[in-house]
C-alpha positions, 0 to 999 in steps of 0.5 A: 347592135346592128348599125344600119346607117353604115351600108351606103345606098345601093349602086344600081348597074345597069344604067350606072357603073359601080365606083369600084367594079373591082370590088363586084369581081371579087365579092363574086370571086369569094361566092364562087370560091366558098360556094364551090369549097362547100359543094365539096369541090374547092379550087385554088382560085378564080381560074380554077372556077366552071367556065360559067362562073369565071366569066362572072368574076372576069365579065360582070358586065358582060354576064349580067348586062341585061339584069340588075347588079346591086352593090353595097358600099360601105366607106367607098368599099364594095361589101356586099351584092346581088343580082335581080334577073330581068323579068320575064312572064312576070318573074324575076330571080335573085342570084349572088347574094353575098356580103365580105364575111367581115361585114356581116352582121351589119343588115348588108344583105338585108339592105340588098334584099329589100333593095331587091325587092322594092326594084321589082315592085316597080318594074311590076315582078309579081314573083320573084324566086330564088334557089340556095343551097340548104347548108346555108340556113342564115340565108333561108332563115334570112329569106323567110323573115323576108317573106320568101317560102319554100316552093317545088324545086324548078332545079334538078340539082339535089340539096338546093332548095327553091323560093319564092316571093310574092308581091 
């Protein structure tokens, strides 16, 4: 049985630091990390990542200091996050999700989802899209129970599947 009363209020960033911006670093690190193994490209560790996505892990403020970073805490440990990019025409993106594989299971991404969405809905985002890769069907099963659907791709690389979501 899921108990949802475990996953702490979202930390909202900008505006308020996370009590552990560690934690964002690494739960950014292990998503680069498993993301870049998966693409059949793995690297030892973060200085091993695309310049990009080491500045993530090194820089989150710096990176996503325009955007919003939601983490979910869990007994004063980061478990899981997610970016919302700034809107623009309308439009923001959901990038990063990931929850610490030991936590899942637990509604964490869901959490971060909802959380997500309601924080566009107040700032008027009519659309929020998403690209994932098609591999991981949890996540795209996750997505469509929420209310996101399959859309043409805006991104060129191959097996990355593209969604949105409509409010």
């Amino acid at each position: 049985m899921t108990d949802h009363r475990e996953v702490a209020t979202v930390v909202r960033w900008p505006g308020r630091l996370p009590a552990n911006e560690s934690g964002l670093a690494g739960l950014l690190a292990a998503y680069h990390l498993r993301t870049e193994a998966e693409k059949g490209a793995p690297v030892a560790d973060v200085d091993g990542l695309p310049d990009r996505y080491r500045a993530e892990v090194t820089d989150p403020r710096g990176v996503f200091g325009q955007d919003v970073v939601l983490v979910a805490v869990l007994e004063d440990a980061a478990v899981g996050c997610l970016v919302v990019t700034s809107p623009a025409d309308g439009q923001s993106e959901i990038k990063r999700l990931w929850t610490d594989p030991g936590y899942r299971g637990r509604g964490i991404a869901s959490a971060l989802l909802r959380a997500a969405l309601a924080h566009t809905a107040e700032n008027g985002v009519h659309t929020v899209r998403l690209s994932v890769w098609e591999w991981r069907t949890g996540a795209i099963a996750l997505y469509e129970r929420l209310g996101f659907t399959v859309t043409r791709s805006w991104d060129e690389r191959d097996q990355l599947v593209c969604m949105r979501h409509a409010s």
